[in-house]
C-alpha positions as CSV (number, residue, x, y, z in Angstrom):
1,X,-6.9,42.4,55.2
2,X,-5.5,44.1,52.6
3,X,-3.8,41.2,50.5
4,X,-7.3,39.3,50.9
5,X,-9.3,42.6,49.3
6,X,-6.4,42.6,46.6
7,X,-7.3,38.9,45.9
8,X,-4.5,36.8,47.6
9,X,-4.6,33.9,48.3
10,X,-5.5,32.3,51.8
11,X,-1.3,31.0,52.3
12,X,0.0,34.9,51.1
13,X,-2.6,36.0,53.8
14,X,-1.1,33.4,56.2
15,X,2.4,34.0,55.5
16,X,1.7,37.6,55.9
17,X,0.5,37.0,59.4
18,X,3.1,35.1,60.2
19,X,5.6,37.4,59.0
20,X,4.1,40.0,61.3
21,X,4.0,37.9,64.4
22,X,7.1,37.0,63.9
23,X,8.5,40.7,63.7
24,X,6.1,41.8,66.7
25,X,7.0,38.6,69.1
26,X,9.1,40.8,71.0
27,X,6.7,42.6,72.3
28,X,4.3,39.9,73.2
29,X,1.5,42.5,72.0
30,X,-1.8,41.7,73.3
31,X,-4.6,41.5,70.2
32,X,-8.1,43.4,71.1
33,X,-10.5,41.9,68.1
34,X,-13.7,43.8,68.2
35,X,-15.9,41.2,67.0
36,X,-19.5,42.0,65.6
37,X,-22.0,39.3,66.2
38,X,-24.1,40.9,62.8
39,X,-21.7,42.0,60.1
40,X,-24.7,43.5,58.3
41,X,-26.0,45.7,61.6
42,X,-22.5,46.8,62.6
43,X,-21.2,48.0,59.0
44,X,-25.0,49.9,58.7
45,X,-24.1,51.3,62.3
46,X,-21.0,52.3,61.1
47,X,-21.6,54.1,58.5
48,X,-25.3,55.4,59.9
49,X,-22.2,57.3,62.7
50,X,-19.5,58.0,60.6
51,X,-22.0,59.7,57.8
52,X,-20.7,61.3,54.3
53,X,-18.0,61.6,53.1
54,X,-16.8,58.5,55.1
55,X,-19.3,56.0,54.1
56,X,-19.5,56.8,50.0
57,X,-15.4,56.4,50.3
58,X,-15.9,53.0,52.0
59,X,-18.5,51.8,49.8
60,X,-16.0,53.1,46.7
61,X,-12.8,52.0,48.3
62,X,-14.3,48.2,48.9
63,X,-16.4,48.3,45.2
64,X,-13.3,49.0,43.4
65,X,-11.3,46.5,45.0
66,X,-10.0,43.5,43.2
67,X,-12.1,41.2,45.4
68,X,-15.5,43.4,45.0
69,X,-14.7,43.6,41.0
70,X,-14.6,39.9,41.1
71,X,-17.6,39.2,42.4
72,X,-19.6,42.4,41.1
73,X,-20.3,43.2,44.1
74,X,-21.7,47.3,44.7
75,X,-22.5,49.3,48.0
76,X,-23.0,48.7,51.2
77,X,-23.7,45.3,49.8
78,X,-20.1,44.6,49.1
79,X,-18.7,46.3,52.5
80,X,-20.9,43.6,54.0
81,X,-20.2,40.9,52.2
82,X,-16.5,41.4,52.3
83,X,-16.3,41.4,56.2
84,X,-18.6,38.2,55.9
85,X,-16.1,36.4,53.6
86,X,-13.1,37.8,55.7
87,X,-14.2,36.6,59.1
88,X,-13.3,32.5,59.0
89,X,-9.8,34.5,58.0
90,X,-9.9,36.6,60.3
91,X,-11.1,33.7,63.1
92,X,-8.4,31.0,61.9
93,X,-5.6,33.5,62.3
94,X,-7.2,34.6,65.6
95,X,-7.2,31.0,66.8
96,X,-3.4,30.5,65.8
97,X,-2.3,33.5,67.3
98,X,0.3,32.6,70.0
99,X,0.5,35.9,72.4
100,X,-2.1,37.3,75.0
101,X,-5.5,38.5,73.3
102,X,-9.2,39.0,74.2
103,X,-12.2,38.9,71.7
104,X,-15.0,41.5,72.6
105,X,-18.2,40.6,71.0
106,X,-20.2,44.0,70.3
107,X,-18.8,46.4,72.5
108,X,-20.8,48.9,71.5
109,X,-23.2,47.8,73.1
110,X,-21.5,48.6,76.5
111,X,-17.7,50.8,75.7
112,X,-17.3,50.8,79.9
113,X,-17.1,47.0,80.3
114,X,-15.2,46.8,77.1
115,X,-13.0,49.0,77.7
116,X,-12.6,48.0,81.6
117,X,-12.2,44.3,80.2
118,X,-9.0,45.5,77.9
119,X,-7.2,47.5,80.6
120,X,-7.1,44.6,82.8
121,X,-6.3,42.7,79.7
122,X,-3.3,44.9,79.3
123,X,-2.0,45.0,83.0
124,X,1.1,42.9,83.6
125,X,0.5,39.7,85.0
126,X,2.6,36.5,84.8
127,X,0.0,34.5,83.0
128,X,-2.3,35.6,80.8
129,X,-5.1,34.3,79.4
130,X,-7.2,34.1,76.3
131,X,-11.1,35.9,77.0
132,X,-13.9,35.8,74.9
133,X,-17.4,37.5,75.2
């Protein structure tokens, strides 16, 4: 994510990635993507949980970034609408990625399941596969 917020484009995000898996594929590392099903709710959660000073320093960190500036985008506003914009991104490169991983739609909503669902995600087993919730 942070070559999108600095206004890359969509291949220097992609060759990033790639660059990364690449340089992790040794490890086969298994990729836990905590998926919110409303970007709007979770970010109001989020920052509703993680109170001040944390959610002034999002907002500012996310206004003042290149791809905020260009848009004029300000507060929670632009926290939202970044994650909205990154998430076809974020999906694409999910969908391409070549090792184990699990997608966890709102685990908030249960952290015991979710985090049950990730150990045995993690356990070594000679095939694993892809999970979505």
């Amino acid at each position: 994510m942070p070559a999108f917020i600095d206004g890359a484009p969509a291949r220097t995000v992609n060759a990033i990635f790639t660059r990364i898996q690449r340089q992790a594929a040794p490890a086969v590392p298994l990729l836990v993507y905590l998926r919110p099903a409303d970007i709007g709710a979770a970010v109001a959660r989020i920052h509703r949980t993680r109170g001040e000073p944390w959610s002034s320093r999002n907002v500012a960190f996310v206004e003042n970034s290149p791809w905020a500036r260009r848009r004029n985008l300000h507060g929670q506003d632009a926290v939202v609408k970044l994650y909205q914009a990154w998430e076809p991104v974020v999906t694409q490169l999910y969908g391409r990625y070549p090792f184990p991983k699990i997608m966890v739609t709102d685990p908030q909503h249960d952290w015991q399941v979710t985090l049950t669902r990730i150990c045995a995600a993690v356990r070594p087993s000679p095939t694993r596969r892809e999970t979505r919730s």
